[in-house]
C-alpha positions in Angstrom: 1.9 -16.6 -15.4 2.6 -13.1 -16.0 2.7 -10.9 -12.7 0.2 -8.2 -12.5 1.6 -4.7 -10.9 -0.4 -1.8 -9.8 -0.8 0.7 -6.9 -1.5 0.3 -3.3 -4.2 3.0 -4.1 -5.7 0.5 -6.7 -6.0 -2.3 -4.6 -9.8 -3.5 -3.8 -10.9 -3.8 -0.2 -10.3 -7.5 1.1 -7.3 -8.1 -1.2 -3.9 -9.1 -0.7 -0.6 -8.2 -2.3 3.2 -7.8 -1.9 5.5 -4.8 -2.2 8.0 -4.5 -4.8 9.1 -0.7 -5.2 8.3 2.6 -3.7 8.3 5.6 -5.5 12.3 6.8 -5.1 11.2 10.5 -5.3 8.4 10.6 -3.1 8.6 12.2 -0.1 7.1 9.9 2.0 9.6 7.5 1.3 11.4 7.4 4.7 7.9 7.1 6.0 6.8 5.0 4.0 9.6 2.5 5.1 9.3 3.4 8.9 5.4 1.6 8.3 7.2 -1.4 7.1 6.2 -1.0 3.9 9.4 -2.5 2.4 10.2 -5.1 -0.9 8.3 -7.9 -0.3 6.0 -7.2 2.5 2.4 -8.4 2.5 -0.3 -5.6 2.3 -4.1 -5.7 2.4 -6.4 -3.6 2.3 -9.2 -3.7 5.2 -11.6 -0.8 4.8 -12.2 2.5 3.5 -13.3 5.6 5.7 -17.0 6.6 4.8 -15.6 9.7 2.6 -13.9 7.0 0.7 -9.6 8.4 1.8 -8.0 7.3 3.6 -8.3 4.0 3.4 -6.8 1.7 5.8 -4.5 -1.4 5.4 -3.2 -4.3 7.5 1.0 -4.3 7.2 2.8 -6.5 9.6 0.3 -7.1 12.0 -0.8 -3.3 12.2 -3.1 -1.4 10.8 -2.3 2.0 9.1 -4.2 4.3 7.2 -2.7 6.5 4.1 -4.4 8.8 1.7 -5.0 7.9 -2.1 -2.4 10.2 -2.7 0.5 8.8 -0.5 -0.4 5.5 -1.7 0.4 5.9 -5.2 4.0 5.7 -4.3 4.0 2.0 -3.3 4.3 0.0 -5.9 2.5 -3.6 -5.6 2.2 -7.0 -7.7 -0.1 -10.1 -7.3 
């Protein structure tokens, strides 16, 4: 089965995926990996704010919000 990569900013409320690259130019990217947001990790996304960003996610047991924007620079697959 072929693997299916998109990003974090894609991914639909409810749904579940796992890291496999951040952006190497972004600069969040130091941030990025302070959230946990490393290879591998499981992400899911819990719930939108009513304007629609940020949206928050569930990584490692917490719960962190990020704009659509910031996102963009994780790379995910499923």
């Amino acid at each position: 089965m072929a693997e299916i990569t998109f990003f974090l900013s894609n991914l639909p409320i409810g749904s579940k995926a796992r890291v496999i690259a951040l952006n190497p130019d972004s600069p969040l990217k130091r941030r990025l990996l302070d959230l946990g947001l490393t290879r591998d990790t499981v992400v899911e996304a819990v719930q939108k704010s009513p304007a629609g960003d940020p949206i928050a996610y569930l990584v490692r047991g917490a719960v962190i919000a990020l704009r659509s924007e910031d996102a963009s620079d994780v790379l995910l697959s499923m």
